[in-house]
Each structure stands twice: as C-alpha cells, then as structure tokens.
mmCIF file of the C-alpha atoms, coordinates in Angstrom:
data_MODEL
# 
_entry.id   MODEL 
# 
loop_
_atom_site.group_PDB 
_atom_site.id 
_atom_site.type_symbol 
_atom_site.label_atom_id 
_atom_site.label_alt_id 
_atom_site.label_comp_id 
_atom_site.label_asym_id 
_atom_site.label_entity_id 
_atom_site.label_seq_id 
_atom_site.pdbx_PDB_ins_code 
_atom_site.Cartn_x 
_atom_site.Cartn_y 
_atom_site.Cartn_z 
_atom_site.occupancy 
_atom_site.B_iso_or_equiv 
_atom_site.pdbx_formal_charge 
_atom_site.auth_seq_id 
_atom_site.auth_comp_id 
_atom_site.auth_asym_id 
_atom_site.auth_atom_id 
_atom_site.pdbx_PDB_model_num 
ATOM 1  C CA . UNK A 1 1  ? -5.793  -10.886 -11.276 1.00 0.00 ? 1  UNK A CA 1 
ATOM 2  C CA . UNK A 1 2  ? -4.613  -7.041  -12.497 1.00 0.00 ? 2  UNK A CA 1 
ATOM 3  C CA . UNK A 1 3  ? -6.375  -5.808  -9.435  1.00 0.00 ? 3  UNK A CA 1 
ATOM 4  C CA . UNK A 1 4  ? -3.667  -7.905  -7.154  1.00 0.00 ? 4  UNK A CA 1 
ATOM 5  C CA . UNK A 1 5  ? -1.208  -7.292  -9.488  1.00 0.00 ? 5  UNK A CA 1 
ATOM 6  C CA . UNK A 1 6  ? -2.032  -3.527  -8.627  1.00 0.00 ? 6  UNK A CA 1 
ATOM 7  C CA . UNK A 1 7  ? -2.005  -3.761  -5.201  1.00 0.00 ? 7  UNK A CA 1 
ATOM 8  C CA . UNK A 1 8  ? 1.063   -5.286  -5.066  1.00 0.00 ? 8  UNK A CA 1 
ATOM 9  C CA . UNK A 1 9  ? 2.888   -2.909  -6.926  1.00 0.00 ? 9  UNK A CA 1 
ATOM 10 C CA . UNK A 1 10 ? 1.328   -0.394  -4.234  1.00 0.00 ? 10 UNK A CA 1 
ATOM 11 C CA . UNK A 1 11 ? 3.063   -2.566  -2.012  1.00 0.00 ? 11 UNK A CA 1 
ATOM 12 C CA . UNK A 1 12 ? 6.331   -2.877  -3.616  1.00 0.00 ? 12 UNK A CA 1 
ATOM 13 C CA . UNK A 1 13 ? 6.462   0.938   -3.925  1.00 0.00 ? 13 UNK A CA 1 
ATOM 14 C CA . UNK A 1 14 ? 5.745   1.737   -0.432  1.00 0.00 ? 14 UNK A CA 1 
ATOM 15 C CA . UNK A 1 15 ? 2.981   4.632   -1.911  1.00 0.00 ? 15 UNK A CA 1 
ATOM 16 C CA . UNK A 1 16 ? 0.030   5.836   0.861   1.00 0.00 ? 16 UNK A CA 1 
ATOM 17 C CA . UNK A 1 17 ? -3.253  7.197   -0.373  1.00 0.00 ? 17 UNK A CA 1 
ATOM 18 C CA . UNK A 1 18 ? -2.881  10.596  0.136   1.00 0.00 ? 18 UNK A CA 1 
ATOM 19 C CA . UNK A 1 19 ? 0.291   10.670  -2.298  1.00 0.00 ? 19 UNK A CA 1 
ATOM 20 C CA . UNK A 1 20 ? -1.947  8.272   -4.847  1.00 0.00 ? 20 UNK A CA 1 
ATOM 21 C CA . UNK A 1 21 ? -4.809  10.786  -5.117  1.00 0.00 ? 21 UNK A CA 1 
ATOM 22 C CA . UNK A 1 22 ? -1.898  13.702  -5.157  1.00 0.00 ? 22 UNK A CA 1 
ATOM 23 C CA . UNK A 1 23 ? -0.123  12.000  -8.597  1.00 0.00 ? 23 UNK A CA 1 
ATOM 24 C CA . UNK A 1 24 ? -3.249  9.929   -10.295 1.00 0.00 ? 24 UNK A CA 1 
ATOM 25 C CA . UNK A 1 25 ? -6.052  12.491  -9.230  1.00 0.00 ? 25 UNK A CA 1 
ATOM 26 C CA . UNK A 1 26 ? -7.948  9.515   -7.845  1.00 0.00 ? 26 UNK A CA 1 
ATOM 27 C CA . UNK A 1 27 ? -9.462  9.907   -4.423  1.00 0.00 ? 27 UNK A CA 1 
ATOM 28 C CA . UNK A 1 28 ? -7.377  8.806   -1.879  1.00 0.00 ? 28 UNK A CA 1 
ATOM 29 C CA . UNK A 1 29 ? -10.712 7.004   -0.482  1.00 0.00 ? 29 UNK A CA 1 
ATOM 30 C CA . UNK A 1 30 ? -10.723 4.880   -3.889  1.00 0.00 ? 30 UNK A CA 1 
ATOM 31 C CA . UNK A 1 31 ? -7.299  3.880   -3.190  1.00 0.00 ? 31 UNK A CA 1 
ATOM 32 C CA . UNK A 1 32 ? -8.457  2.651   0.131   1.00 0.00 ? 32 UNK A CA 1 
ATOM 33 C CA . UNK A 1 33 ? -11.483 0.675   -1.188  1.00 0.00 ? 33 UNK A CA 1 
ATOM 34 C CA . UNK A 1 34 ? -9.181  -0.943  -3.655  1.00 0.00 ? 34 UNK A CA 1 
ATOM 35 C CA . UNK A 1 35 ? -6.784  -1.960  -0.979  1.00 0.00 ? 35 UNK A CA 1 
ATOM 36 C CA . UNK A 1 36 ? -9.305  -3.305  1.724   1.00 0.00 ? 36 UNK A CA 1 
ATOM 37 C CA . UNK A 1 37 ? -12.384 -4.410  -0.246  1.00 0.00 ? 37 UNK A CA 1 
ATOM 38 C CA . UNK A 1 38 ? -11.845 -7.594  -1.748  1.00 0.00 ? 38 UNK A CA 1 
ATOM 39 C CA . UNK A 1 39 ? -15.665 -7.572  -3.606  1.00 0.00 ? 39 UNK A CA 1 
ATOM 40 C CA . UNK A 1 40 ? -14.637 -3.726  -5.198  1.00 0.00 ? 40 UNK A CA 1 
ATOM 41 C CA . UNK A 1 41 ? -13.627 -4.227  -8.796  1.00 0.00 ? 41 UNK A CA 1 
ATOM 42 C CA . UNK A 1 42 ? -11.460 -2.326  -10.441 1.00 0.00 ? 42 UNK A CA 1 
ATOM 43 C CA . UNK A 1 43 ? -12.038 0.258   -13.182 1.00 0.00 ? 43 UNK A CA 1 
ATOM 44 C CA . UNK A 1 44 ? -10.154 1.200   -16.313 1.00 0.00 ? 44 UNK A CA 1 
ATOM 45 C CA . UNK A 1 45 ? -9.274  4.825   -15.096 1.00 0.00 ? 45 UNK A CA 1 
ATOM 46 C CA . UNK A 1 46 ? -7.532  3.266   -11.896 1.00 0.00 ? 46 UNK A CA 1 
ATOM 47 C CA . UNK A 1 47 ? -5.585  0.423   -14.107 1.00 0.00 ? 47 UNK A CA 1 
ATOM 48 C CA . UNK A 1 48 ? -4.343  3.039   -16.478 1.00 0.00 ? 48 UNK A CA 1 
ATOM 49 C CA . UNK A 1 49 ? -3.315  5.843   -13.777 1.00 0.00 ? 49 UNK A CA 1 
ATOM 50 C CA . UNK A 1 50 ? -1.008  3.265   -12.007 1.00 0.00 ? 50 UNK A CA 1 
ATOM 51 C CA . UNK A 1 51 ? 0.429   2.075   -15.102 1.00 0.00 ? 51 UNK A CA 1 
ATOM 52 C CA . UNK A 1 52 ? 1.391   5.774   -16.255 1.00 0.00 ? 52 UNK A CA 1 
ATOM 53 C CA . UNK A 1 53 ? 2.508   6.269   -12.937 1.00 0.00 ? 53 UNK A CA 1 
ATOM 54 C CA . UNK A 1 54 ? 4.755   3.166   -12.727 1.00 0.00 ? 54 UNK A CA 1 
ATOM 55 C CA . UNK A 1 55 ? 6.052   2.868   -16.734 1.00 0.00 ? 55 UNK A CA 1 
ATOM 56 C CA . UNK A 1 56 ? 8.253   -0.420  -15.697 1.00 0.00 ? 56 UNK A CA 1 
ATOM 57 C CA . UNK A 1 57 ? 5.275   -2.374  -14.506 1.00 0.00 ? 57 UNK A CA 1 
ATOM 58 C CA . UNK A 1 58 ? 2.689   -1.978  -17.334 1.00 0.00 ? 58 UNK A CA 1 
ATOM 59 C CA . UNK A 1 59 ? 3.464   -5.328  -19.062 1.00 0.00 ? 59 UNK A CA 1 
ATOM 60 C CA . UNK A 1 60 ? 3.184   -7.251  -15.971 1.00 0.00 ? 60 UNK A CA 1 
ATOM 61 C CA . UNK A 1 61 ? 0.474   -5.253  -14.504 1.00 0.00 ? 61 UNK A CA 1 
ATOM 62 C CA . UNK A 1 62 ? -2.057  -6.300  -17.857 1.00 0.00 ? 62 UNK A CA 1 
ATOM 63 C CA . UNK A 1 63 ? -0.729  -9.472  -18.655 1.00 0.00 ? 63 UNK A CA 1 
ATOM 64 C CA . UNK A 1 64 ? 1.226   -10.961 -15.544 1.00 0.00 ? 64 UNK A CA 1 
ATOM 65 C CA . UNK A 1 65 ? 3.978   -11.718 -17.601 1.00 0.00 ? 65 UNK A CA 1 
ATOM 66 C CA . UNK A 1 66 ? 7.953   -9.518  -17.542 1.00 0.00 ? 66 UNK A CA 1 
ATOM 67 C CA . UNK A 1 67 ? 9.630   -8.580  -20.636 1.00 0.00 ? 67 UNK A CA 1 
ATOM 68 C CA . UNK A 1 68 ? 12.853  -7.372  -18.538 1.00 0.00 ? 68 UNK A CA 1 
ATOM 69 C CA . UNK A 1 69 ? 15.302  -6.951  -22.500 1.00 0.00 ? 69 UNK A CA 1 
ATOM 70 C CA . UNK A 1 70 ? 12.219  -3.977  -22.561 1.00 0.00 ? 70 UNK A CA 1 
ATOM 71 C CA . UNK A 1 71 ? 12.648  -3.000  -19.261 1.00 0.00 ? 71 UNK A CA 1 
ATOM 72 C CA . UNK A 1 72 ? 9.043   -4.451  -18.249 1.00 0.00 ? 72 UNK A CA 1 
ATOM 73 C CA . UNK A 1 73 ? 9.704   -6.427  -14.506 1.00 0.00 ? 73 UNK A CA 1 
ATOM 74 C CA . UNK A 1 74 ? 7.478   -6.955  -11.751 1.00 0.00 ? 74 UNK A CA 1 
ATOM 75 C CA . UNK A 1 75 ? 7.593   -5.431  -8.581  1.00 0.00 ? 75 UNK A CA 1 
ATOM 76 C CA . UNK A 1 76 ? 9.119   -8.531  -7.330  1.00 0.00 ? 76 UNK A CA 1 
ATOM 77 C CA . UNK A 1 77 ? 12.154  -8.701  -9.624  1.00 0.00 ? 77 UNK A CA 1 
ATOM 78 C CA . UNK A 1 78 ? 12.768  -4.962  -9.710  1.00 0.00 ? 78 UNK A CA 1 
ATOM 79 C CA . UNK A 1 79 ? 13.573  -5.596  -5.386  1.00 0.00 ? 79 UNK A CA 1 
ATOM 80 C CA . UNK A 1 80 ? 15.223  -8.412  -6.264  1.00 0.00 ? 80 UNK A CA 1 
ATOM 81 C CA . UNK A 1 81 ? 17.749  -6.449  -8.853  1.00 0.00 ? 81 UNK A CA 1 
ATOM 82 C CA . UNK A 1 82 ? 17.978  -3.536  -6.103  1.00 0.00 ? 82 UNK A CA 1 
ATOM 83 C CA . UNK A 1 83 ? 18.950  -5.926  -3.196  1.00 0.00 ? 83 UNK A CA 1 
ATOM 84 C CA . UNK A 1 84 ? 21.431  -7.357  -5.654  1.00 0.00 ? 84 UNK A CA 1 
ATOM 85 C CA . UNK A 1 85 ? 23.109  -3.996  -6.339  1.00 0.00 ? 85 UNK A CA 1 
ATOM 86 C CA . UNK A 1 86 ? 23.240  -3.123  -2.794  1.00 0.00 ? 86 UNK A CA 1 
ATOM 87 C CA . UNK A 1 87 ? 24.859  -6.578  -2.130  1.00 0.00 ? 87 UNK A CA 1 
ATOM 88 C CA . UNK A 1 88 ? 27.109  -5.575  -4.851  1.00 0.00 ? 88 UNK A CA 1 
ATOM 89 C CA . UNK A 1 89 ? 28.067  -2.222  -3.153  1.00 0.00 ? 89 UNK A CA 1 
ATOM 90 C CA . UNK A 1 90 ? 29.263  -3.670  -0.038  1.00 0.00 ? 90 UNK A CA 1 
# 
C-alpha cells in the first residue's frame, strides 16, 4: 500500500524522473521501475526521500491516514483545498 500511496503523490505533484533523481539522488531509472513495475518493491531509502521531499504527505504516505489540524493531507485533499481556493478567487 505505501508504494501506491507513493506513486500517487508522484502523480498529484506532476514530478518526472529526471527532476526525482535531481532532488532525492535516486536514479531516475529507479523512479521508472517504481512507476511501471508492479512486482518491484519498494525500499526504505526511496520511502524516506519522497517523504523529505514532500513534508505534508508523510503521515499519509506511512500510514494512509490525514492528520490535516498538523498539516498532514493526502495528495487528494491538498487538490481538493487548491481547486477550492481558486473557486474562491473567481
């Protein structure tokens, strides 16, 4: 379940592979097996560079769960607040 919590946070974010491996210092070629190889598990090095990377989604990322009064959301409701704001603006 954390790695498709991962990858949808990759998603969400709109990050490519090259940029990945340019902030976590993970091959961009890991990234890629991640994304497209459902059999590839995922290691500890990978889970913790994408949680320092996105602070907001650690929480959810480990435990699939949002603590939002700590400013821990999912991908998912972090859209969902944006859209609202720009719904707001208009």
């Amino acid at each position: 379940m954390i790695k498709e919590r991962l990858i949808e946070i990759l998603k969400h974010e709109e990050i490519k592979n090259p940029k990945l491996e340019e902030l976590t210092g993970i091959s961009r070629y890991t990234w890629q097996n991640i994304r497209n190889k459902p059999e590839r598990e995922i290691k500890e090095e990978e889970i913790d560079a994408i949680a320092n990377l996105f602070k907001e989604y650690r929480f959810w990322l480990i435990s699939g769960e949002e603590m939002p009064e700590a400013g821990q959301v999912s991908p998912m409701t972090k859209a969902a607040q944006s859209e609202l704001g720009t719904q707001r603006k208009a």
